[in-house]
PAMAR-5324 format. One record per residue (C-alpha): x, y, z; residue in one letter; residue number from 0. Coordinates in Angstrom, 3 decimals. Example, Ala and Ser with C-alpha at 12.3 -4.5 7.8 and 13.67 -1.06 7.14 Angstrom:
// residues 2
{{12.300; -4.500; 7.800}; 'A'; 0},
{{13.670; -1.060; 7.140}; 'S'; 1},
// end
This chain:
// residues 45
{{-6.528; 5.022; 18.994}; 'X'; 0},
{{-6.479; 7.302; 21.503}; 'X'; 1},
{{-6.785; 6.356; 25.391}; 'X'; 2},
{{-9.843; 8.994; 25.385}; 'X'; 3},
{{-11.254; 8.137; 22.529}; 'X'; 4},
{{-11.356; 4.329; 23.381}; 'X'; 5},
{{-13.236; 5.421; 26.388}; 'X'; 6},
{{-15.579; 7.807; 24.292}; 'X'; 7},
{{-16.081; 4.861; 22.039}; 'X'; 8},
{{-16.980; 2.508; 24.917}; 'X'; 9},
{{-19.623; 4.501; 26.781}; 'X'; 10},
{{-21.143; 5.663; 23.864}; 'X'; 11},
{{-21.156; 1.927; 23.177}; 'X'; 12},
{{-22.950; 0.939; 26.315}; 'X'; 13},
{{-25.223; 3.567; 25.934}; 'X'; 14},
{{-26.560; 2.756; 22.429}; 'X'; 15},
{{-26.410; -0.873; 22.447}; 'X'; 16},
{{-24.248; -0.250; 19.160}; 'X'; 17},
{{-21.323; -1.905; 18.265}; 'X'; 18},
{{-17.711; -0.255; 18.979}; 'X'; 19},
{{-16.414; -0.643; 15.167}; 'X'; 20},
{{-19.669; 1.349; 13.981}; 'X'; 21},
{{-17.965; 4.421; 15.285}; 'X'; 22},
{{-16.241; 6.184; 12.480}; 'X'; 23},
{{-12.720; 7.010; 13.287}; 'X'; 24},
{{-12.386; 10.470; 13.499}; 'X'; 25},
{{-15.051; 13.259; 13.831}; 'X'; 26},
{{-16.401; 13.238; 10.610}; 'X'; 27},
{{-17.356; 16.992; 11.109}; 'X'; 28},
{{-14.993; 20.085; 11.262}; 'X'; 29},
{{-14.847; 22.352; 14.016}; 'X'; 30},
{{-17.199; 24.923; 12.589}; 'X'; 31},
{{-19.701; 22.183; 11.993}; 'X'; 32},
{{-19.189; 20.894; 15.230}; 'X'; 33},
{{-19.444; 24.550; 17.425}; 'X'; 34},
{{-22.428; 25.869; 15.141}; 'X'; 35},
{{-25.329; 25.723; 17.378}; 'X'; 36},
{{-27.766; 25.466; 13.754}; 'X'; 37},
{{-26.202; 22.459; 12.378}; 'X'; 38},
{{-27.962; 19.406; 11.511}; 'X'; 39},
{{-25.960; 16.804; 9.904}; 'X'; 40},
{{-28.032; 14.827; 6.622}; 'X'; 41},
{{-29.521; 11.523; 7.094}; 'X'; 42},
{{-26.561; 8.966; 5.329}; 'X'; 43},
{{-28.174; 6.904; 2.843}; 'X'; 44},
// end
């Protein structure tokens, strides 16, 4: 993991009250997902 990442992963952590392993990985979006403005990800069942 990544030193930025780990840091990512930590304040986003603090900030959410959620647990660091219930951050996926990697971005589970690709850049054009990620830079389009419209995008809305789906609800995960």
């Amino acid at each position: 993991m990544s030193h930025d990442r780990a840091d990512a992963v930590e304040l986003a952590s603090d900030e959410t009250g959620l647990a660091p392993d219930g951050f996926p990985e990697r971005c589970p979006y690709g850049p054009e997902q990620a830079l389009d403005k419209h995008y809305y990800p789906q609800p995960r069942d």
